[in-house]
N, C-alpha and C positions, 0 to 999 in steps of 0.2 A: 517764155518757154525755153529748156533747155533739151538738148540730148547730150545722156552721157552715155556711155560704154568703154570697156575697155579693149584694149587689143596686142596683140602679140607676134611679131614677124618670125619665120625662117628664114632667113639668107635670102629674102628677095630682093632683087632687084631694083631700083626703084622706074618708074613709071610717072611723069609728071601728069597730074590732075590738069587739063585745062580749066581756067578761070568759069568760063563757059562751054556747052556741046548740048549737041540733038540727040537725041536717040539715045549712043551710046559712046563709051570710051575708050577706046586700050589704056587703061590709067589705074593708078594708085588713090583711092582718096574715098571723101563722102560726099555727097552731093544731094542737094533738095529741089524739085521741081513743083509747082502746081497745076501742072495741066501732064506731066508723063512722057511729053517732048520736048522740052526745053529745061535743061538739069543745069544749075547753075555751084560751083564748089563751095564747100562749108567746113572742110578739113583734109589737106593732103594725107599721107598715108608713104609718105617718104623720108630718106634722113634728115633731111632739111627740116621736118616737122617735127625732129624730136623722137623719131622712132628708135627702137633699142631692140634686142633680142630678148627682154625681159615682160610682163605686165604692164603697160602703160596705161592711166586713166586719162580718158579724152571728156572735155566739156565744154559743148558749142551753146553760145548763144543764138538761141534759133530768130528772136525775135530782132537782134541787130541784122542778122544775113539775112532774113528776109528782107528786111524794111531798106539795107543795103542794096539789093537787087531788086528792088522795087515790085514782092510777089507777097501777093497775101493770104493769108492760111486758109483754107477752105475744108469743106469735108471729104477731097480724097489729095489731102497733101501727102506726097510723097519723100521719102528719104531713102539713098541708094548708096549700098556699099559695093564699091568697086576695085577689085583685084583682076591683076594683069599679068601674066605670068608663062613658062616652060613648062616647070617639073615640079612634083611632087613633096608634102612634107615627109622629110624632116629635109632636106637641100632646100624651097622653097616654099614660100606658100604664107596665108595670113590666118590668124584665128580672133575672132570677137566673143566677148562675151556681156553681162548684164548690161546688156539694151534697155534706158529705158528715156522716156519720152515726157517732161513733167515741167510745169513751176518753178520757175529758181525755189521759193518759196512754198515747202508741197504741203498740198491741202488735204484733203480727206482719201482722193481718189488719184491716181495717175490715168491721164491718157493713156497710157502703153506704157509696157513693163515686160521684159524677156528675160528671163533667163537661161532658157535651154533646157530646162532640168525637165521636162514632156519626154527628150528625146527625140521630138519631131518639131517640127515647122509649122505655128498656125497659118491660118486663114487668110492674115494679115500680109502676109509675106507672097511676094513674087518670085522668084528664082528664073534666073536666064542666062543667056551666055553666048560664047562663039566658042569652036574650036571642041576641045576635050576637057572642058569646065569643069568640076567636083565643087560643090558647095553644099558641106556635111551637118547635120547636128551629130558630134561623135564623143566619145569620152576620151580617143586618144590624145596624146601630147600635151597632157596637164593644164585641163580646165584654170582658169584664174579662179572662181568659186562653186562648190557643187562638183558634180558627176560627171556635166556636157557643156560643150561648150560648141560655135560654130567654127569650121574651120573652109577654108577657099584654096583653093590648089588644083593643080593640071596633072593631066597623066601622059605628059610627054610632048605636050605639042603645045603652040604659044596657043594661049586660051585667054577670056575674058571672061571672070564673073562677076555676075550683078545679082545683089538682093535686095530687091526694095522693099521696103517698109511702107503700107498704106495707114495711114491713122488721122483720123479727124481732129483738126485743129479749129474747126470752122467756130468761131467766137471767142478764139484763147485771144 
């Protein structure tokens, strides 16, 4: 099983991911849990990982990081995008877009598939934070494909955003 998406920085800062953490993080990165307290990293989200100011496509092997961290996919495995941040885009901030959740190999149907083009946030999705979080589905600051895309950003005060992704993996 992989997740791919892409992503695109403002002049943030960066924020190192710890390898492991509880709860939550003031960090940059992605991270998968199975139980929703113990998030263990699966992709930074800092220069060191290759980030740029442009569209970057990311592609995790979900199935090595788990089996790596020793966690097995169940039916409310989680995956959590996390931004750490000040200020506001366009000085700061992070935007994601086509989320999707699948197969190296894709078969008839995808787990999970986002695009954003709803304009809102399913079901699926958690939204949390500290601080003065913003974590938008918005059309501003040029979508990578389509209309909307998500973006994570503060409105002036160090903030933490997290969205996790809830999606059944239980027999991939």
């Amino acid at each position: 099983v992989e997740l791919r998406f892409w992503h695109k920085e403002f002049s943030d800062e960066d924020n190192v991911m710890p390898n492991s953490f509880s709860a939550g993080s003031d960090s940059d990165g992605v991270a998968m849990s199975a139980d929703g307290v113990t998030w263990r990293k699966i992709q930074g989200l800092v220069a060191a990982d290759g980030i740029g100011s442009g569209w970057t496509e990311f592609v995790v092997d979900l199935d090595a990081a788990a089996s790596a961290a020793g966690i097995a996919f169940n039916n409310q495995f989680r995956i959590r995008f996390n931004h750490f941040d000040e200020s506001s885009i366009p000085a700061d901030g992070f935007a994601f877009d086509d989320v999707t959740v699948a197969p190296a190999v894709v078969p008839a149907s995808y787990p999970f598939s986002e695009t954003f083009e709803t304009g809102a946030l399913g079901a699926q999705w958690v939204r949390t934070g500290t601080g003065n979080f913003r974590t938008l589905v918005s059309t501003a600051n040029g979508p990578h494909a389509g209309t909307h895309h998500l973006t994570m950003d503060s409105s002036g005060s160090a903030s933490r955003n997290e969205l996790t992704l809830n999606v059944n993996l239980a027999g991939r």
